[in-house]
C-alpha positions in Angstrom: 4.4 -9.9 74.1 7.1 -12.4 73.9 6.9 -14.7 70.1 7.7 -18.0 73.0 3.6 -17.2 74.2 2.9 -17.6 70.8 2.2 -21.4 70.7 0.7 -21.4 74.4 -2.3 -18.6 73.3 -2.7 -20.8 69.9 -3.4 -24.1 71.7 -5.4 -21.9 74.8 -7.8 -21.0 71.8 -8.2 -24.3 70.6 -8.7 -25.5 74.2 -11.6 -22.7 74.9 -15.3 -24.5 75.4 -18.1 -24.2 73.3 -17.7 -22.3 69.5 -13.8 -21.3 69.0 -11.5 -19.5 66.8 -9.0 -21.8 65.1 -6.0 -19.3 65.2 -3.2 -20.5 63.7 0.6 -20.0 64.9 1.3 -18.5 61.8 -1.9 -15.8 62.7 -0.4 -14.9 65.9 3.4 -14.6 64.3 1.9 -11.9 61.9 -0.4 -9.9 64.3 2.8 -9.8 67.0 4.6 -8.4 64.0 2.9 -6.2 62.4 2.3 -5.0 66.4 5.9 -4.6 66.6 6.1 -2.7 63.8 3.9 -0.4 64.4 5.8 0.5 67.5 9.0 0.4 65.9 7.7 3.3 63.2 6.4 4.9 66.1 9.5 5.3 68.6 11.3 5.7 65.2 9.6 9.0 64.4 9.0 10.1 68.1 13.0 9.5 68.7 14.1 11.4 65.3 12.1 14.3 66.3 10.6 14.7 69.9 7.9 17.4 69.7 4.5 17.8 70.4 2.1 16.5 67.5 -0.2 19.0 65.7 -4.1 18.5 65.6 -3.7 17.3 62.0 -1.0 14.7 63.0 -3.0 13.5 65.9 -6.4 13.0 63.6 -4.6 11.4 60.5 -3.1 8.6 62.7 -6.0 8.3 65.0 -7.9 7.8 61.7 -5.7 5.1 60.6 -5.8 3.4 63.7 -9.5 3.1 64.1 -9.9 2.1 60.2 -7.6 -0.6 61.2 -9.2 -1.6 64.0 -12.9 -1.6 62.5 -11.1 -3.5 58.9 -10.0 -6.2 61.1 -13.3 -6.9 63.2 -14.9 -6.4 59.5 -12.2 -9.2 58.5 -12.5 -11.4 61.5 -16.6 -11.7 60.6 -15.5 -12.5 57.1 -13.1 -15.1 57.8 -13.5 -16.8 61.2 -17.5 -16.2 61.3 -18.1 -17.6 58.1 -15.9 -20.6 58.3 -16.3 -21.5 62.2 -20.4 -22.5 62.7 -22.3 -20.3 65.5 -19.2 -17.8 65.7 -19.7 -14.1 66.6 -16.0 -13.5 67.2 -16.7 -10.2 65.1 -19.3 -8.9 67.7 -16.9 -10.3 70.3 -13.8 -8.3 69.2 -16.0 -5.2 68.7 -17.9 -5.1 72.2 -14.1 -6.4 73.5 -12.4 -3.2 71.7 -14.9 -1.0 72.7 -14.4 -1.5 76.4 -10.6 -1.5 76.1 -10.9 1.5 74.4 -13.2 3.1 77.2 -11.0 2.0 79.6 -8.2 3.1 77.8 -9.6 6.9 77.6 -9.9 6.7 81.3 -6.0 5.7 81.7 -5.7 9.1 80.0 -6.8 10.6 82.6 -4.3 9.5 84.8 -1.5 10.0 82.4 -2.4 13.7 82.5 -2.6 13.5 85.9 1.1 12.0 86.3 2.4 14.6 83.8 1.2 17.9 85.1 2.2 16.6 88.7 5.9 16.3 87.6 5.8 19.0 85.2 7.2 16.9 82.2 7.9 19.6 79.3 5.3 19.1 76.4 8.2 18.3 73.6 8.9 15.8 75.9 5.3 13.9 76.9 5.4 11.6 73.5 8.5 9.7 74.5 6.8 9.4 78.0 3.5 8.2 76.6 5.4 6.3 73.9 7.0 4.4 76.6 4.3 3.9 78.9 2.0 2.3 76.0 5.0 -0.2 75.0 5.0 -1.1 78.7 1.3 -1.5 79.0 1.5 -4.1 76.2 3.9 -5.8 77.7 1.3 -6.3 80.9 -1.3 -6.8 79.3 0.2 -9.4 77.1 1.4 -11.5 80.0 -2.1 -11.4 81.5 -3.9 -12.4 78.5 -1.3 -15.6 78.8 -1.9 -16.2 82.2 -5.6 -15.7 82.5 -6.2 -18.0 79.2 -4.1 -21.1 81.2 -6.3 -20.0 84.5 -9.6 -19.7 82.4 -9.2 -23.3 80.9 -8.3 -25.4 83.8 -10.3 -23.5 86.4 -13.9 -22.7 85.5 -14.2 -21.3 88.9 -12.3 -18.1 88.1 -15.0 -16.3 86.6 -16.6 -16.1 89.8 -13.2 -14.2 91.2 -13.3 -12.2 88.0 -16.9 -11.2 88.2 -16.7 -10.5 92.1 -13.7 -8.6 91.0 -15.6 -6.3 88.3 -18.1 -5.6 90.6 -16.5 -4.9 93.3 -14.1 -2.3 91.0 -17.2 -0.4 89.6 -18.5 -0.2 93.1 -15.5 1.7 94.0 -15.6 3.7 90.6 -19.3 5.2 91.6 -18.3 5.8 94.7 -14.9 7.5 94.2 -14.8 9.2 90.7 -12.4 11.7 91.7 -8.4 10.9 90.4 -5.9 12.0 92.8 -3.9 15.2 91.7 -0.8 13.3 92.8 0.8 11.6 90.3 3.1 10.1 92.9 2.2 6.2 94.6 4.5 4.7 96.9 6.6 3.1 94.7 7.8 6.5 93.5 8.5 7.6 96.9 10.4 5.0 97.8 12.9 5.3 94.8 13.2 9.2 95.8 14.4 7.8 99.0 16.7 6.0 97.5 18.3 8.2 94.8 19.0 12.1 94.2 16.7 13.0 91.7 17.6 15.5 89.2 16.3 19.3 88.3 16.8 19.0 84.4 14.9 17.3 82.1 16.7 15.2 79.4 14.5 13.2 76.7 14.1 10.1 77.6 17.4 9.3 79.5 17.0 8.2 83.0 20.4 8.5 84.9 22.9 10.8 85.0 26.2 12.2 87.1 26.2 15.4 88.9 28.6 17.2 90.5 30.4 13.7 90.6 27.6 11.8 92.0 25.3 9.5 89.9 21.8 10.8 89.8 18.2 9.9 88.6 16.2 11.6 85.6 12.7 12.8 86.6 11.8 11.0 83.3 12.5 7.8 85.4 10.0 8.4 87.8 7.8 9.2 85.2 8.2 5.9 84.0 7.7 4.2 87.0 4.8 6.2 87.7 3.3 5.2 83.9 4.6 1.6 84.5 2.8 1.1 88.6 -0.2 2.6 86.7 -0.3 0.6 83.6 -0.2 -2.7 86.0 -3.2 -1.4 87.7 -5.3 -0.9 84.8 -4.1 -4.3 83.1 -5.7 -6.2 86.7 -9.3 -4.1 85.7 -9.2 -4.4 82.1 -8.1 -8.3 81.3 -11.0 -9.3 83.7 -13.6 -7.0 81.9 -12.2 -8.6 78.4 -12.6 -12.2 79.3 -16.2 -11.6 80.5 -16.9 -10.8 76.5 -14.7 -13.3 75.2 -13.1 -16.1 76.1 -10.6 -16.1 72.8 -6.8 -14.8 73.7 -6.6 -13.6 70.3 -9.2 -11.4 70.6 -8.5 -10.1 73.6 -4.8 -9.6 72.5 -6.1 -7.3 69.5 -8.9 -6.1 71.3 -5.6 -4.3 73.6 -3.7 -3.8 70.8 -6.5 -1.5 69.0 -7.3 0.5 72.2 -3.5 1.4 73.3 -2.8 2.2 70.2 -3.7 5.6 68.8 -3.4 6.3 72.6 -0.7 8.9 72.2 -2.2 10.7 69.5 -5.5 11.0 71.6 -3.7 12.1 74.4 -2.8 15.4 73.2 -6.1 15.8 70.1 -8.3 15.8 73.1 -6.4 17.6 75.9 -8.9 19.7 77.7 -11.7 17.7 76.1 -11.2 14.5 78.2 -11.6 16.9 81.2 -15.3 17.2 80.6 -16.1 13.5 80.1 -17.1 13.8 83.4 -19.2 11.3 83.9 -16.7 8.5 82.5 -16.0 7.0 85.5 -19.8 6.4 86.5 -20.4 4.8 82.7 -17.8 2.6 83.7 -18.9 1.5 86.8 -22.0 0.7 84.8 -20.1 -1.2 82.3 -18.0 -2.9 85.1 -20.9 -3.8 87.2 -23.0 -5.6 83.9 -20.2 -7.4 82.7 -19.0 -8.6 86.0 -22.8 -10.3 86.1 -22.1 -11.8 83.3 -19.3 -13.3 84.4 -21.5 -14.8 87.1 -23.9 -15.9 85.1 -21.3 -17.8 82.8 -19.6 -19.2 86.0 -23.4 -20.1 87.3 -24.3 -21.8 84.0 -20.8 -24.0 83.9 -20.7 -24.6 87.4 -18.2 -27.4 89.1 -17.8 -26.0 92.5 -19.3 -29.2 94.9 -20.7 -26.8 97.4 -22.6 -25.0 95.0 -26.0 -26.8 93.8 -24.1 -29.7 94.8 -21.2 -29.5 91.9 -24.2 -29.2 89.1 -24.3 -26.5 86.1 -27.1 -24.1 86.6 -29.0 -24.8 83.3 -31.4 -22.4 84.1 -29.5 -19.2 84.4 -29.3 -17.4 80.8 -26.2 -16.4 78.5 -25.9 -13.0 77.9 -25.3 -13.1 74.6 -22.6 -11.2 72.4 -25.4 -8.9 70.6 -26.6 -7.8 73.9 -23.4 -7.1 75.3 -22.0 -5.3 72.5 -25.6 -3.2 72.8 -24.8 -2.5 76.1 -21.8 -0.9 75.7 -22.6 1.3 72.8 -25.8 3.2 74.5 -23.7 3.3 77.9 -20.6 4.8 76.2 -22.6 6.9 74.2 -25.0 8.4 77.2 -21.8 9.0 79.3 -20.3 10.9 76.5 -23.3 13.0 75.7 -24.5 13.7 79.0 -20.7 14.8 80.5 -20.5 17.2 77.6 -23.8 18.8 77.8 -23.4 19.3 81.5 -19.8 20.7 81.5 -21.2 22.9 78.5 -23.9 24.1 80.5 -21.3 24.9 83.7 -18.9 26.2 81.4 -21.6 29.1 80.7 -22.3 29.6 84.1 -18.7 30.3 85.1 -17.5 27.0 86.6 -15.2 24.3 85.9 -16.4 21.0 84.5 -16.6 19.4 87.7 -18.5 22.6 89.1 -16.4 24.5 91.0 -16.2 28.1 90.4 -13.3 29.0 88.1 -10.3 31.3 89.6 -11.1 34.9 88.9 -8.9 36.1 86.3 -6.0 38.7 87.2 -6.9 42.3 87.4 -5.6 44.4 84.7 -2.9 46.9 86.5 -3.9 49.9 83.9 -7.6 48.9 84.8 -7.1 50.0 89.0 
């Protein structure tokens, strides 16, 4: 995220309603670079040695990356709860995290989805994933911007936002199937355009030939990861702001979940095939919080042709406790119930979305 959004997020926090975080400038400045840096070590070890990471890689980073994440919400409940009166910004980053995170775990999906579809080589798949995690930052980060201006002069938009949330876990419980395509039409249209290469090459994205300049299939990869990463950013900021209305949370609350991405990407592998119920516990998950939005919206309500311009005092605050309650036994349920059922199929023969597995090739010495 750009150090100029710095002082614009600081004074959007101070500007919040109701119990807020005094974040200083100098708190951003260290959280963008420590961020950076953390990036910066990671292309700097993917680019000295692309290969794919062993399970003991993948755990020891994913490790340090959730102790980080869980030291900080620890530290945030030390600092800002103690010091700001009626704060539960710790709860807030937690239940704020957790959804990312979720959601995040579902964007997996479709990164596997985009790599087997254009059959990027596995040494190959962290520079991708590197890459497409750097650029989901950089969405996200803009969006945080833009909906903490939107949220703080128009109190209106969390009744987009929640109409929005709904709407999207509507569509999740009714369509939990990813396409196999990893394709979308912006792809398409820059095949049309270019003469795409055979050969893979790292992470270089144009090359000559035969004479003629040509495209890497690594760049529409990218583009792929990149269209994709937009996509989630438009679910997830909405679901963020509906736990808390502080940028800086919501800012690390991203942070957290994208990183550690790439090493859960390839610990898991087959695993996040039998989450299958995922999409349904996020529907769930969607669906409560964009009620929450409405509620919020309901109880600081300004529209005039709504109870006549007035607040509706009467409509409860769901409060942070709850919410982060929520999201634990949903999470948990979805986990536990996907891989007992794909267990159970697995025995019988099937796949984890239960279709019946292809019959394995007959041994020629067998007849």
């Amino acid at each position: 995220m750009p150090t100029s959004l710095v002082p614009a997020l600081a004074s959007a926090s101070e500007a919040a309603t109701g119990p807020s975080m005094n974040v200083s400038s100098l708190e951003w400045t260290i959280t963008i670079a420590v961020t950076v840096g953390v990036l910066l070590f990671d292309v700097l070890i993917v680019a000295r040695r692309p290969h794919e990471p062993t399970m003991k890689e993948c755990a020891i980073a994913l490790s340090v990356y959730i102790g980080m994440a869980v030291a900080f919400g620890i530290w945030v409940m030390a600092y800002h709860d103690v010091d700001e009166k009626n704060g539960d910004f710790g709860l807030q980053f937690f239940a704020g995290w957790l959804t990312e995170y979720s959601l995040s775990i579902d964007n997996l999906f479709i990164f596997l989805i985009i790599m087997a579809s254009f059959g990027v080589p596995r040494k190959y798949q962290q520079e991708a994933l590197l890459v497409g995690i750097i650029i989901a930052l950089i969405f996200r980060g803009i969006f945080i911007a833009l909906g903490a201006v939107v949220i703080n002069n128009f109190a209106w938009v969390f009744y987009i936002f929640g109409a929005f949330l709904i709407y999207t876990a509507w569509t999740l419980m009714k369509d939990t199937e990813h396409d196999d395509d990893g394709e979308n039409a912006v792809v398409r249209m820059v095949r049309r355009r270019w003469t795409v290469s055979e050969r893979w090459d790292g992470l270089r994205l144009f090359s000559h030939e035969n004479g003629k300049r040509v495209i890497m299939p690594m760049a529409l990869v990218l583009v792929s990861l990149g269209t994709t990463d937009l996509l989630f950013a438009l679910d997830s900021i909405p679901a963020i702001y509906g736990l808390t209305r502080e940028p800086y949370l919501v800012f690390t609350a991203n942070v957290f979940a994208l990183m550690g991405l790439r090493q859960l990407y390839f610990l898991l592998g087959d695993l996040l095939k039998r989450l299958i119920y995922l999409s349904q516990g996020l529907a769930v998950l969607l669906a409560f919080i964009g009620v929450k939005l409405i509620f919020h919206a309901l109880h600081e309500n300004n529209l005039d042709f709504i109870n006549g311009g007035k607040p509706f005092k009467d409509v409860p605050e769901i409060p942070t406790l709850l919410s982060l309650g929520v999201i634990v036994v949903v999470l948990g349920t979805t986990a536990v119930v996907s891989l007992v059922v794909s267990g159970r199929r697995a025995k019988r023969g099937l796949s984890p979305d239960g279709d019946p597995l292809p019959a394995a090739p007959k041994n020629d010495a067998e007849g």
